[in-house]
N, CA, C, O and CB atoms as a CASP TS submission, in Angstrom:
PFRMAT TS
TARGET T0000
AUTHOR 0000-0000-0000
METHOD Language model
MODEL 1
PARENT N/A
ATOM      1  N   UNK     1     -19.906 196.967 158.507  1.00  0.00           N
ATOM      2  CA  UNK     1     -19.272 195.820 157.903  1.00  0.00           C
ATOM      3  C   UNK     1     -19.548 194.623 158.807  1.00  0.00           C
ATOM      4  O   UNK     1     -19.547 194.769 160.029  1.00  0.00           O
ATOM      5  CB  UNK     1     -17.737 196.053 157.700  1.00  0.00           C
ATOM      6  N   UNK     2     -19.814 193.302 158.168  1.00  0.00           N
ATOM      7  CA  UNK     2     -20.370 192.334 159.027  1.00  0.00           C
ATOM      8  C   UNK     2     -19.087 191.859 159.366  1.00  0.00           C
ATOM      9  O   UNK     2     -18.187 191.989 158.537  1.00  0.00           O
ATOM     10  CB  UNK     2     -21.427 191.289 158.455  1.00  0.00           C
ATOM     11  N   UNK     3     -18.866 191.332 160.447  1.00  0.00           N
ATOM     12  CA  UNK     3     -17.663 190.500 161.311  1.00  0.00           C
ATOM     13  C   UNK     3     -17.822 188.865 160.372  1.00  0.00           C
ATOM     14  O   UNK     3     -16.972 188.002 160.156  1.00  0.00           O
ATOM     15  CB  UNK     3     -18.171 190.333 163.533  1.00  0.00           C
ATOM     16  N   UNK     4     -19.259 188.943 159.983  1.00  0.00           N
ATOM     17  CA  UNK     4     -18.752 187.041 159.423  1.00  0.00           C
ATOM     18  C   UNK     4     -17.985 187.105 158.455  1.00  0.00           C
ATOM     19  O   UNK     4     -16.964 186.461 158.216  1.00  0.00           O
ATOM     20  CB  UNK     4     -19.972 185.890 158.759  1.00  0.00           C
ATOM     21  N   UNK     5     -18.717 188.251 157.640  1.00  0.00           N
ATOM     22  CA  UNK     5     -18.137 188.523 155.811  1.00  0.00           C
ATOM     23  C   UNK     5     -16.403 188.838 155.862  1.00  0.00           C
ATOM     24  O   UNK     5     -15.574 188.690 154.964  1.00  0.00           O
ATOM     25  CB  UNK     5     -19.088 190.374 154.913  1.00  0.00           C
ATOM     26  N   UNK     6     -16.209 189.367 157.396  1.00  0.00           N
ATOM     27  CA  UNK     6     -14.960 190.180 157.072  1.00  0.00           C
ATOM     28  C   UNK     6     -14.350 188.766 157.587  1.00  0.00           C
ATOM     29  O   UNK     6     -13.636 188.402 156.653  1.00  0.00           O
ATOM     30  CB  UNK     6     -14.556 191.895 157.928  1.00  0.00           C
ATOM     31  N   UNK     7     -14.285 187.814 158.592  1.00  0.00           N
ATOM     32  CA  UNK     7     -13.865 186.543 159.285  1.00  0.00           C
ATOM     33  C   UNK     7     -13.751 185.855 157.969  1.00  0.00           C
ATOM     34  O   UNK     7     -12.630 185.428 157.693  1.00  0.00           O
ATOM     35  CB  UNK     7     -14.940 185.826 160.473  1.00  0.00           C
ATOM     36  N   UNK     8     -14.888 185.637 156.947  1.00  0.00           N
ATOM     37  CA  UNK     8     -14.412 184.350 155.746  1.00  0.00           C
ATOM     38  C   UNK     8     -13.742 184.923 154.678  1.00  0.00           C
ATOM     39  O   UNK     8     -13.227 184.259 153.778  1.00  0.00           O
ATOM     40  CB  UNK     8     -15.706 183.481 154.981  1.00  0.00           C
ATOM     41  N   UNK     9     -13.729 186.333 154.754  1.00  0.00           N
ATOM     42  CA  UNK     9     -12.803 186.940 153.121  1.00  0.00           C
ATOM     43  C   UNK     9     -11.191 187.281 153.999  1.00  0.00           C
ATOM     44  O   UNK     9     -10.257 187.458 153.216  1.00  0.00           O
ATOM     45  CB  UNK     9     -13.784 189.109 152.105  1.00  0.00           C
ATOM     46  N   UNK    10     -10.897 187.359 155.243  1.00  0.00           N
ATOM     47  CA  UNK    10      -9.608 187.271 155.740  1.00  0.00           C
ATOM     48  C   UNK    10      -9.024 185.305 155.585  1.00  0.00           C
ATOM     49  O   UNK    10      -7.875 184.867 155.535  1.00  0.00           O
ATOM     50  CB  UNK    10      -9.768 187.997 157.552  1.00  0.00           C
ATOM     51  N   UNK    11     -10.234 184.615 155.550  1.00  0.00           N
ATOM     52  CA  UNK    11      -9.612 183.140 154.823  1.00  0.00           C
ATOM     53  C   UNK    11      -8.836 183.021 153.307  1.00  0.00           C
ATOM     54  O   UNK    11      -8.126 182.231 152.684  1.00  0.00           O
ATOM     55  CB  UNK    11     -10.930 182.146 154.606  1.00  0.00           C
ATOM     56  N   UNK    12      -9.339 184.082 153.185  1.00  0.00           N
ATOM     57  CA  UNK    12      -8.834 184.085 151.448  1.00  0.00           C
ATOM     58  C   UNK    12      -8.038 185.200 151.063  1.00  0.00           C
ATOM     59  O   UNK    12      -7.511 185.123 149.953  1.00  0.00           O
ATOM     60  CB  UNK    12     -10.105 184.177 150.343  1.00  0.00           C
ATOM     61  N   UNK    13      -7.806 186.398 151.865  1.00  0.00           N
ATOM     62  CA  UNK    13      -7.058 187.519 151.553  1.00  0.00           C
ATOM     63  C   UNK    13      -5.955 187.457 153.309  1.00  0.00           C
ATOM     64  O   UNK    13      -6.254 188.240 154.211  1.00  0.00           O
ATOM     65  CB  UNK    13      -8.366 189.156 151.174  1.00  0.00           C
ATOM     66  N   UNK    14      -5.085 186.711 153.441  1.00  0.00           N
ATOM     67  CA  UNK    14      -4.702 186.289 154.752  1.00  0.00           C
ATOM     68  C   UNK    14      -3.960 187.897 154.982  1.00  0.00           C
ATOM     69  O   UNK    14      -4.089 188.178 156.173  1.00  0.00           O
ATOM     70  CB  UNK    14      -3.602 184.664 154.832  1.00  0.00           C
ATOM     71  N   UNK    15      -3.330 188.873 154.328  1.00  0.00           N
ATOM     72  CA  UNK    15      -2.873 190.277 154.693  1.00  0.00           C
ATOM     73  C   UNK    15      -4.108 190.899 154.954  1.00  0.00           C
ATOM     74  O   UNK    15      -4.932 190.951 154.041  1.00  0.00           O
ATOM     75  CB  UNK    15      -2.027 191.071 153.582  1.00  0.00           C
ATOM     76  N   UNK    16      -4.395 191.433 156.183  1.00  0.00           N
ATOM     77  CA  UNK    16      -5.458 192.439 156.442  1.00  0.00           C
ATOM     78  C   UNK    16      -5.613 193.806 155.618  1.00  0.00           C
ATOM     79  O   UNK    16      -6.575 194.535 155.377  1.00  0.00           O
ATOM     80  CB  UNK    16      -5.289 192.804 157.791  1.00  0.00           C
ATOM     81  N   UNK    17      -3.952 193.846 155.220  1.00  0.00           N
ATOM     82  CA  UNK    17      -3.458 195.762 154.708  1.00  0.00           C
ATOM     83  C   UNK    17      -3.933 195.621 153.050  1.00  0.00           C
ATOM     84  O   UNK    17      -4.253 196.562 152.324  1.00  0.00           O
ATOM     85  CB  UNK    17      -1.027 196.307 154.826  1.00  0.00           C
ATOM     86  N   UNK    18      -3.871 193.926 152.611  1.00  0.00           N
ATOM     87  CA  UNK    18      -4.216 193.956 151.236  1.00  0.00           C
ATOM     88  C   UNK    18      -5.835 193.730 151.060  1.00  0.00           C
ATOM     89  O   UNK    18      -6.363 194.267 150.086  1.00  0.00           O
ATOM     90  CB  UNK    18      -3.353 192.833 150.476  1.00  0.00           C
ATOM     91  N   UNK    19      -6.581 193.019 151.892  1.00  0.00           N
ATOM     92  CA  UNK    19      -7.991 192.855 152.269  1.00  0.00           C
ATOM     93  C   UNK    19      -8.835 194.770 152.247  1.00  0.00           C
ATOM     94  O   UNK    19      -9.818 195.184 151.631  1.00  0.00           O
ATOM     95  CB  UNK    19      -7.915 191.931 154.149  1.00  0.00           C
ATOM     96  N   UNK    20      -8.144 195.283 152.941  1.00  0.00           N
ATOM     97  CA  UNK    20      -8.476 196.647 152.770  1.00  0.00           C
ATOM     98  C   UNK    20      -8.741 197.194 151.465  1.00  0.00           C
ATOM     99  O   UNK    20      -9.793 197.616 150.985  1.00  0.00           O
ATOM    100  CB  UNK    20      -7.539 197.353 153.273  1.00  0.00           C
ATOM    101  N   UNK    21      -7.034 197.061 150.757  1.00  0.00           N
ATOM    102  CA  UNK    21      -6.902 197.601 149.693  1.00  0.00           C
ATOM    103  C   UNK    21      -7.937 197.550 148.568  1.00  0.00           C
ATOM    104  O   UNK    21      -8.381 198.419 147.819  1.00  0.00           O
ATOM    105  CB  UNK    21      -5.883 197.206 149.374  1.00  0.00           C
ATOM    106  N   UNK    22      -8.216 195.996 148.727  1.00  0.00           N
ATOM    107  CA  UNK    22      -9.353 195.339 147.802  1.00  0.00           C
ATOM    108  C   UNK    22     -10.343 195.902 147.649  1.00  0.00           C
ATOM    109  O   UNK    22     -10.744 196.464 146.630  1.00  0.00           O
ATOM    110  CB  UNK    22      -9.826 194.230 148.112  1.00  0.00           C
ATOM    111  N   UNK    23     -11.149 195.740 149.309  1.00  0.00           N
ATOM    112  CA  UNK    23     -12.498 196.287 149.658  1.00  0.00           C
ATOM    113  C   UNK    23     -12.498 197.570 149.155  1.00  0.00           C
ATOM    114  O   UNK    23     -13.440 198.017 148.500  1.00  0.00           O
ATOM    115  CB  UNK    23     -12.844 196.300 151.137  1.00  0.00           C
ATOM    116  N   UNK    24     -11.303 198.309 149.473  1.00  0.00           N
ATOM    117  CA  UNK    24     -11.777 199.743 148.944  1.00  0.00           C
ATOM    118  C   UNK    24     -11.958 200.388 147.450  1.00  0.00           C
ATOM    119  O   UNK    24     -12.658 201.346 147.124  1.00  0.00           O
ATOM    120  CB  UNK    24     -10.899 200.567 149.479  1.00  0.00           C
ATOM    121  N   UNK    25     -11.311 199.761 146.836  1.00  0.00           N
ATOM    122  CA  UNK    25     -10.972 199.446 145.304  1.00  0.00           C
ATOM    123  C   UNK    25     -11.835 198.757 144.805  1.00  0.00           C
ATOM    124  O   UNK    25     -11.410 198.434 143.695  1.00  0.00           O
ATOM    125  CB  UNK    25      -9.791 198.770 144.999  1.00  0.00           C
ATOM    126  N   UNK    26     -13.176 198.177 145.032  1.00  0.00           N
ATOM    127  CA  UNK    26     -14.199 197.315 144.845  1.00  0.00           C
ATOM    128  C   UNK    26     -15.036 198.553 145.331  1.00  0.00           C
ATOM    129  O   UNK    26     -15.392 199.181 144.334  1.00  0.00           O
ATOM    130  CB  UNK    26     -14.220 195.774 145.633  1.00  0.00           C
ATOM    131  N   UNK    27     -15.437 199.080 146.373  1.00  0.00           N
ATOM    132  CA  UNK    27     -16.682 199.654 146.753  1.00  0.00           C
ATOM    133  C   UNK    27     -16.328 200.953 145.696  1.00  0.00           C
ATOM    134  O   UNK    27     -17.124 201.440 144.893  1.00  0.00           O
ATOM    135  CB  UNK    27     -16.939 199.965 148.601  1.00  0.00           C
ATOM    136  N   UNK    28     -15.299 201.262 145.858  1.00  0.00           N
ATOM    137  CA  UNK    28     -15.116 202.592 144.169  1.00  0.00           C
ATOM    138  C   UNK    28     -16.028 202.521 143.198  1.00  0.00           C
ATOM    139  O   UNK    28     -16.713 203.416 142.702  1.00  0.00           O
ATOM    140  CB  UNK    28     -13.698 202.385 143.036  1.00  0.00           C
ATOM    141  N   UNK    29     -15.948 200.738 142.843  1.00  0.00           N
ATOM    142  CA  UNK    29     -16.323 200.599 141.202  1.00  0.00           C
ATOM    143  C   UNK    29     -17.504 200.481 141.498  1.00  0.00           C
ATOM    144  O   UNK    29     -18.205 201.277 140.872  1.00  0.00           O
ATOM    145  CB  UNK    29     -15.760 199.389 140.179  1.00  0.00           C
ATOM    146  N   UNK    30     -18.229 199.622 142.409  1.00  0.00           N
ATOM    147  CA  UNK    30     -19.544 199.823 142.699  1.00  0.00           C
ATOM    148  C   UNK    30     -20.231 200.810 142.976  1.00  0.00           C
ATOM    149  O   UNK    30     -21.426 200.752 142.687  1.00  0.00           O
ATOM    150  CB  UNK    30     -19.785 199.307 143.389  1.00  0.00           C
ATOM    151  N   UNK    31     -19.770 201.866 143.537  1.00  0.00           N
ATOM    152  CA  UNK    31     -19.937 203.711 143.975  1.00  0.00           C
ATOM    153  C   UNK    31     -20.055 203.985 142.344  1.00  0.00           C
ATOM    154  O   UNK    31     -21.131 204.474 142.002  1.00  0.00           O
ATOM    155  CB  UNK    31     -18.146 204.799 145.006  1.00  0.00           C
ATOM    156  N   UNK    32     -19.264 203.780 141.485  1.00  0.00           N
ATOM    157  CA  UNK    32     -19.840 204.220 140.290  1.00  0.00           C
ATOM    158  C   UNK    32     -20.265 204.390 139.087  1.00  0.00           C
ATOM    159  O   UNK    32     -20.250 205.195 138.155  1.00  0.00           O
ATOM    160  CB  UNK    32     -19.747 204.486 140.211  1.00  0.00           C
ATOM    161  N   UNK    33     -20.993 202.468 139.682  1.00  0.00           N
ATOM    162  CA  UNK    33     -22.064 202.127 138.688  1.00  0.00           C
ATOM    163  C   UNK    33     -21.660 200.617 138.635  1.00  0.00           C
ATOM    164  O   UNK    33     -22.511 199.808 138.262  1.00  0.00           O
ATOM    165  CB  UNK    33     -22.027 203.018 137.129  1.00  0.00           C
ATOM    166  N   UNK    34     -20.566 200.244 138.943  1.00  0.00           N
ATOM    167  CA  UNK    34     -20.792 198.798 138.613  1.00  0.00           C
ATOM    168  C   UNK    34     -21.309 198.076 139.459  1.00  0.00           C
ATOM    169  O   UNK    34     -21.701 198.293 140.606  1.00  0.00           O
ATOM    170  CB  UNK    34     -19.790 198.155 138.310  1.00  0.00           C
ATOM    171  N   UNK    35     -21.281 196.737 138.498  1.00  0.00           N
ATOM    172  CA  UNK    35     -22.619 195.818 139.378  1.00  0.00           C
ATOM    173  C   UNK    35     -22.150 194.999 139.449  1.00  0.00           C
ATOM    174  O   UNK    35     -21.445 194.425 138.618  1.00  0.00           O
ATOM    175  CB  UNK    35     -24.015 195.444 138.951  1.00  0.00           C
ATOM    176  N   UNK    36     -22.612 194.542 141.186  1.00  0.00           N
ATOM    177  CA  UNK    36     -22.546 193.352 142.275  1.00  0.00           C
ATOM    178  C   UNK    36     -22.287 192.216 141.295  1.00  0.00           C
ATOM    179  O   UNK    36     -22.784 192.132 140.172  1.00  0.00           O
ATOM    180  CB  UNK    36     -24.049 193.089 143.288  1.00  0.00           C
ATOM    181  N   UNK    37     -21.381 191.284 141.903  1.00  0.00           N
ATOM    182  CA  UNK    37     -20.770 189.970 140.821  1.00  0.00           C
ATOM    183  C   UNK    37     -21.975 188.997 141.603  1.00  0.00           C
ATOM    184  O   UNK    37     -22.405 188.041 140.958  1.00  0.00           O
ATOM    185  CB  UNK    37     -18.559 189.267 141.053  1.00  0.00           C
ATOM    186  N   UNK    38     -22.524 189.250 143.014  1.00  0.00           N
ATOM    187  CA  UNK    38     -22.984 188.199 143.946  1.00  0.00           C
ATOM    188  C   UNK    38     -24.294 188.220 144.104  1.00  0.00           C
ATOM    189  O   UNK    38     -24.594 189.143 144.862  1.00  0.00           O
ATOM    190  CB  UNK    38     -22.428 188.260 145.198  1.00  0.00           C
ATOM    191  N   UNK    39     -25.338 187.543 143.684  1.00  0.00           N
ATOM    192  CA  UNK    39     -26.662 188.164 144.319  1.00  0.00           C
ATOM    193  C   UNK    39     -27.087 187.968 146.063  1.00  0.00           C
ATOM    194  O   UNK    39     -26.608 187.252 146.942  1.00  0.00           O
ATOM    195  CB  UNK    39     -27.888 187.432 143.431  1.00  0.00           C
ATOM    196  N   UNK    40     -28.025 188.808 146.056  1.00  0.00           N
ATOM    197  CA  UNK    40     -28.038 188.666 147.835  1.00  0.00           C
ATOM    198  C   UNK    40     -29.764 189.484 147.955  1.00  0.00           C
ATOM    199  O   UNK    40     -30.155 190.519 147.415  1.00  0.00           O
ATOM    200  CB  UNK    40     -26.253 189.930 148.930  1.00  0.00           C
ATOM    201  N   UNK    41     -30.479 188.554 148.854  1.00  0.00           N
ATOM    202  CA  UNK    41     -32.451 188.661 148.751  1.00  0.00           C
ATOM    203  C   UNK    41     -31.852 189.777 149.788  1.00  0.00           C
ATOM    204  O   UNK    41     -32.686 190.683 149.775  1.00  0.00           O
ATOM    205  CB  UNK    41     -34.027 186.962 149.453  1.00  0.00           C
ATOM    206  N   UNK    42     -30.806 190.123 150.667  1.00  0.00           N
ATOM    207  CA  UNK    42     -31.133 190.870 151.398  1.00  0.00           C
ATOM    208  C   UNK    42     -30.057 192.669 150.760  1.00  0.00           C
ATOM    209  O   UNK    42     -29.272 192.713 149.812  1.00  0.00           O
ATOM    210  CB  UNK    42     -30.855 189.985 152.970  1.00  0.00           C
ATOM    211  N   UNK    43     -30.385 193.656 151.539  1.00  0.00           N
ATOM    212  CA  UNK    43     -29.365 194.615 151.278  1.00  0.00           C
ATOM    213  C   UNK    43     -28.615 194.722 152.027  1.00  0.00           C
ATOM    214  O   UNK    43     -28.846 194.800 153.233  1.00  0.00           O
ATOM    215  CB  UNK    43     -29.626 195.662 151.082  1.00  0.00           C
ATOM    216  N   UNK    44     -27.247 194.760 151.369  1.00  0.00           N
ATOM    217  CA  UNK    44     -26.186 194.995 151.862  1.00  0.00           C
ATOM    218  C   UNK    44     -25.390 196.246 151.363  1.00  0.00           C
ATOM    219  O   UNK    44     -25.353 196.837 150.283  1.00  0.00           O
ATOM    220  CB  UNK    44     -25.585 193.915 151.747  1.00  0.00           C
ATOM    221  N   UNK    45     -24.602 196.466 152.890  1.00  0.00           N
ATOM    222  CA  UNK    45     -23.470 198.060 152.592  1.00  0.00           C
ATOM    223  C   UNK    45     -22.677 197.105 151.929  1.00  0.00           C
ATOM    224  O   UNK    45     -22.502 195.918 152.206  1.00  0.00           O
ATOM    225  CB  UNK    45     -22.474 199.181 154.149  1.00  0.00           C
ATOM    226  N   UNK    46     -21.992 198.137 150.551  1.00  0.00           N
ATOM    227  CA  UNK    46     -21.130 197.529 149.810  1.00  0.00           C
ATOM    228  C   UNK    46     -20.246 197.373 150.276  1.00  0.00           C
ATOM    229  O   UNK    46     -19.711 196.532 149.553  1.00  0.00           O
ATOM    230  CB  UNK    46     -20.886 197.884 148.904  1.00  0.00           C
ATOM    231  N   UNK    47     -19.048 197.758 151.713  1.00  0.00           N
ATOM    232  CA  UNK    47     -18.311 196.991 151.752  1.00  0.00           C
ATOM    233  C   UNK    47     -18.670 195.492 152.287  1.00  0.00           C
ATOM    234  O   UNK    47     -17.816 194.616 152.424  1.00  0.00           O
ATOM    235  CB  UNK    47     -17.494 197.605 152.289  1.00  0.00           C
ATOM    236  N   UNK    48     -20.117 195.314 152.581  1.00  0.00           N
ATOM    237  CA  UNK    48     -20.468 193.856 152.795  1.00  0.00           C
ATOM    238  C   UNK    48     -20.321 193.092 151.015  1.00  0.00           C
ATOM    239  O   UNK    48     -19.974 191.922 150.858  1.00  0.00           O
ATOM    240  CB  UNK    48     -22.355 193.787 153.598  1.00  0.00           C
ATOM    241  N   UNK    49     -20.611 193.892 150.020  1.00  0.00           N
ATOM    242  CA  UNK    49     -21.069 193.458 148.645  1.00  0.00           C
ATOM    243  C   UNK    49     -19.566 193.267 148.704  1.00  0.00           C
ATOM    244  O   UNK    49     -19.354 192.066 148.875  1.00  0.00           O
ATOM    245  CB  UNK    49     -21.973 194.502 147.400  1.00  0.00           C
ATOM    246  N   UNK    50     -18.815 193.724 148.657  1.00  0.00           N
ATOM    247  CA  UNK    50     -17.446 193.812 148.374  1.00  0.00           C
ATOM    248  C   UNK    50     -16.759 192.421 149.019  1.00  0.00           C
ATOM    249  O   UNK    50     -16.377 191.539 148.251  1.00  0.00           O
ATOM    250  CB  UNK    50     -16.843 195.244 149.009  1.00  0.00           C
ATOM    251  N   UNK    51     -16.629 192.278 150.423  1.00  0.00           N
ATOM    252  CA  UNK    51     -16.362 191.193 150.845  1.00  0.00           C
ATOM    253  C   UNK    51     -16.911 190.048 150.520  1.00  0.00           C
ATOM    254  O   UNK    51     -16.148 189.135 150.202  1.00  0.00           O
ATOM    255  CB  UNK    51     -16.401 191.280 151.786  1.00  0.00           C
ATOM    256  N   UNK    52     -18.102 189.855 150.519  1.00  0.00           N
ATOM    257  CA  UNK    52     -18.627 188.791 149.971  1.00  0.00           C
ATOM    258  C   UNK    52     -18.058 187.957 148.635  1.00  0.00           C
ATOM    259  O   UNK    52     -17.831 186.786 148.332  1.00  0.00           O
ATOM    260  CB  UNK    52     -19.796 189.228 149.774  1.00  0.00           C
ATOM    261  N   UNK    53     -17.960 189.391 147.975  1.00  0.00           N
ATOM    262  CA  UNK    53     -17.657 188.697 146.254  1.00  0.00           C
ATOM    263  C   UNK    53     -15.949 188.750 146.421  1.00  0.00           C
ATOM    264  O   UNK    53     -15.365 188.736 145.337  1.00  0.00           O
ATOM    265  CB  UNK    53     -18.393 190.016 144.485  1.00  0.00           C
ATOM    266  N   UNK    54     -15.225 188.798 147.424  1.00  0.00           N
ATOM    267  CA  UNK    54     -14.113 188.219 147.648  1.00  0.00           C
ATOM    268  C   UNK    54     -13.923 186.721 148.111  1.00  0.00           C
ATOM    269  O   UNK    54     -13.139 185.874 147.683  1.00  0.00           O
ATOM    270  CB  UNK    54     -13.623 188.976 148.432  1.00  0.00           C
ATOM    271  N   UNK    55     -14.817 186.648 149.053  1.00  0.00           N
ATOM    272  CA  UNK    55     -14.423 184.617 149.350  1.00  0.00           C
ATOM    273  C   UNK    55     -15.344 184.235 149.002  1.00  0.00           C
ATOM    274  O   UNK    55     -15.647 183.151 149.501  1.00  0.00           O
ATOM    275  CB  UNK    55     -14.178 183.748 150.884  1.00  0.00           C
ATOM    276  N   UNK    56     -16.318 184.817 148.003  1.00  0.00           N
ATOM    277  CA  UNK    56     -16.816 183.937 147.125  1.00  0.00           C
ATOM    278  C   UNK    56     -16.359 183.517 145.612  1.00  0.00           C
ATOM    279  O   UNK    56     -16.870 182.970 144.635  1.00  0.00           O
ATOM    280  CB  UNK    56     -17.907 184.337 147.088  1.00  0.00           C
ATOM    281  N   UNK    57     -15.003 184.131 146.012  1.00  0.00           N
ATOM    282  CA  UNK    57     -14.283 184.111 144.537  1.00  0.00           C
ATOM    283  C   UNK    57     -14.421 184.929 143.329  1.00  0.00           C
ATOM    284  O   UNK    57     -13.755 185.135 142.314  1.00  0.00           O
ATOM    285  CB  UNK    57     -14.517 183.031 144.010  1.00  0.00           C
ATOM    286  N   UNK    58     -15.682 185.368 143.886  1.00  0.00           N
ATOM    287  CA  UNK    58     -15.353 186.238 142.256  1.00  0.00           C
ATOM    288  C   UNK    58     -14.638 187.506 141.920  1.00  0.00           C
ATOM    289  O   UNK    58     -14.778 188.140 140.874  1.00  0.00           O
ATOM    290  CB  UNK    58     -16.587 186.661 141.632  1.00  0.00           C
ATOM    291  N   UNK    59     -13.822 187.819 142.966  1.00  0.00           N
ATOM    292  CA  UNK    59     -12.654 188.836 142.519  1.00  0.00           C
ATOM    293  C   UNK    59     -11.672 188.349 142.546  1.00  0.00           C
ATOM    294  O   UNK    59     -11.582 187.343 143.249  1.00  0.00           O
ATOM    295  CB  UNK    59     -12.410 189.950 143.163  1.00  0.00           C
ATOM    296  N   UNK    60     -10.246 188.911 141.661  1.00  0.00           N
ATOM    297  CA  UNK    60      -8.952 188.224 141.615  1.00  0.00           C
ATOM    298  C   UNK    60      -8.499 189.343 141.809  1.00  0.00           C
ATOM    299  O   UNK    60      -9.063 190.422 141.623  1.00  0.00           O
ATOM    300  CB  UNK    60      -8.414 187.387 140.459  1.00  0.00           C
ATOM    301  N   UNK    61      -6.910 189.027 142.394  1.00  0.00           N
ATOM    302  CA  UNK    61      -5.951 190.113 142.468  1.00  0.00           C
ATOM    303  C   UNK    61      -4.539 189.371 142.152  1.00  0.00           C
ATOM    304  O   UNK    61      -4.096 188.223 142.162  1.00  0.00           O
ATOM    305  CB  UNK    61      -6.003 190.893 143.989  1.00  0.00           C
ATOM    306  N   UNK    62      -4.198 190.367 141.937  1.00  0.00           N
ATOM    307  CA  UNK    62      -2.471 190.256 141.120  1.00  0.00           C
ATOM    308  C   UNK    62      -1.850 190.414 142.265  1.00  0.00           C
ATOM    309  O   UNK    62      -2.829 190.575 142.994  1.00  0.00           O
ATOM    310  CB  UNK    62      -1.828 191.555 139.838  1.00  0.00           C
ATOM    311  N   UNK    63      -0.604 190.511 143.205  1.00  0.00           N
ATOM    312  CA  UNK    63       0.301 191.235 144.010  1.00  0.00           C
ATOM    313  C   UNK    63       1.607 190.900 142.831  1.00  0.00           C
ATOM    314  O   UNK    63       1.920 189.801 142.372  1.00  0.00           O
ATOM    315  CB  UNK    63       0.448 190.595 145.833  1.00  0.00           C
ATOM    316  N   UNK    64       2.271 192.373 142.516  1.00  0.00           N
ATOM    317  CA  UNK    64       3.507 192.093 141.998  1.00  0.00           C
ATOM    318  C   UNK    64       4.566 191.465 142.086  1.00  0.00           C
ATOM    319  O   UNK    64       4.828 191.723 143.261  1.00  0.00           O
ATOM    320  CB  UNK    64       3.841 192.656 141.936  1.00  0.00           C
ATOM    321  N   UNK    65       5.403 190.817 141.734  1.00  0.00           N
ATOM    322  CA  UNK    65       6.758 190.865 142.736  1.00  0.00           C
ATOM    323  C   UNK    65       7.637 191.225 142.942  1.00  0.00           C
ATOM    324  O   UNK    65       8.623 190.748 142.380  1.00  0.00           O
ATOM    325  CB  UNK    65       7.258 190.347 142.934  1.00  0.00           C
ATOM    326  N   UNK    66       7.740 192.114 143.727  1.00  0.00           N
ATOM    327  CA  UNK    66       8.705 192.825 144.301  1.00  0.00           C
ATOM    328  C   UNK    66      10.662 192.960 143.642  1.00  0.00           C
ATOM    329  O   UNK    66      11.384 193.952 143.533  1.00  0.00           O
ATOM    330  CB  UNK    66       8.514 192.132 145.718  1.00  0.00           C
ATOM    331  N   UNK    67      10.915 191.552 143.353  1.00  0.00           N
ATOM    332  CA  UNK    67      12.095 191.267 142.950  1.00  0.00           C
ATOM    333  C   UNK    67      12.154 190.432 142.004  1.00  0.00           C
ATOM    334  O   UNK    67      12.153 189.210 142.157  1.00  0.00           O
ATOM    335  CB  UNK    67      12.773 190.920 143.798  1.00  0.00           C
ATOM    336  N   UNK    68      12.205 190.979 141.026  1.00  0.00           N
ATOM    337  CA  UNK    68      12.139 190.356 139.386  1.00  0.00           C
ATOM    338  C   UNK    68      13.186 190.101 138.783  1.00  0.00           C
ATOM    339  O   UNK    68      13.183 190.164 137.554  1.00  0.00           O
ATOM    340  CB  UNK    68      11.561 191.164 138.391  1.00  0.00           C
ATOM    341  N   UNK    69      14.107 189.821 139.338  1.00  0.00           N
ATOM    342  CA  UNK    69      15.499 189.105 139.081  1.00  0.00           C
ATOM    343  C   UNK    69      16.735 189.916 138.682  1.00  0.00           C
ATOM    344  O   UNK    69      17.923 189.700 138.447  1.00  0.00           O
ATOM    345  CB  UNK    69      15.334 188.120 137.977  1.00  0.00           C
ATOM    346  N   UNK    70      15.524 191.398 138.734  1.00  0.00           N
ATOM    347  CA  UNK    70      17.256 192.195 138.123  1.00  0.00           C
ATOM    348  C   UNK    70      18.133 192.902 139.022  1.00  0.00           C
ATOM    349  O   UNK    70      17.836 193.102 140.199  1.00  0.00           O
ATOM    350  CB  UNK    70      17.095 193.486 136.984  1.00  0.00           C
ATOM    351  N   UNK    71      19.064 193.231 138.560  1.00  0.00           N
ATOM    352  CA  UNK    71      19.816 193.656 139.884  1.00  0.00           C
ATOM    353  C   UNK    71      19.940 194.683 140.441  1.00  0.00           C
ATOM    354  O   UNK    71      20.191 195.544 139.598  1.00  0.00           O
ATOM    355  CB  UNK    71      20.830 193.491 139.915  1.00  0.00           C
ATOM    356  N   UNK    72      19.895 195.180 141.647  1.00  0.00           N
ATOM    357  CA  UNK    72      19.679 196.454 141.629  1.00  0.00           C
ATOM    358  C   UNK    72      21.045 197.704 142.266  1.00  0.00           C
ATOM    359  O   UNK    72      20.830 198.916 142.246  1.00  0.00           O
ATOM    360  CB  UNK    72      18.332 196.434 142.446  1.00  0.00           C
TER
END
């Protein structure tokens, strides 16, 4: 995993534990069969493909929230 890719997608995923979650949940779908959102002249290990197409925006994520007003 490159230190730059992982340095500019922690700009945009500021939880390290959810940055993980992502990457790993991304290199899955790419492991089986889907295709790179990012092009790149060079090859990259998908968790590089993975990070990349995180602070380059083209993945989104939801986080729930936790406390949805009802009572518990």
């Amino acid at each position: 995993m490159r230190d730059d890719y992982l340095n500019e997608a922690l700009k945009v995923v500021i939880d390290p534990n959810l940055l993980v979650n992502l990457v790993s949940r991304r290199v899955k779908q790419l492991r089986r069969g889907g295709r790179p959102l990012i092009e790149s002249l060079e090859k990259l290990a998908l968790e590089d493909v993975a990070l990349r197409e995180i602070y380059k925006g083209k993945i989104t994520w939801e986080v729930p929230d936790m406390f949805d007003g009802e009572d518990s």
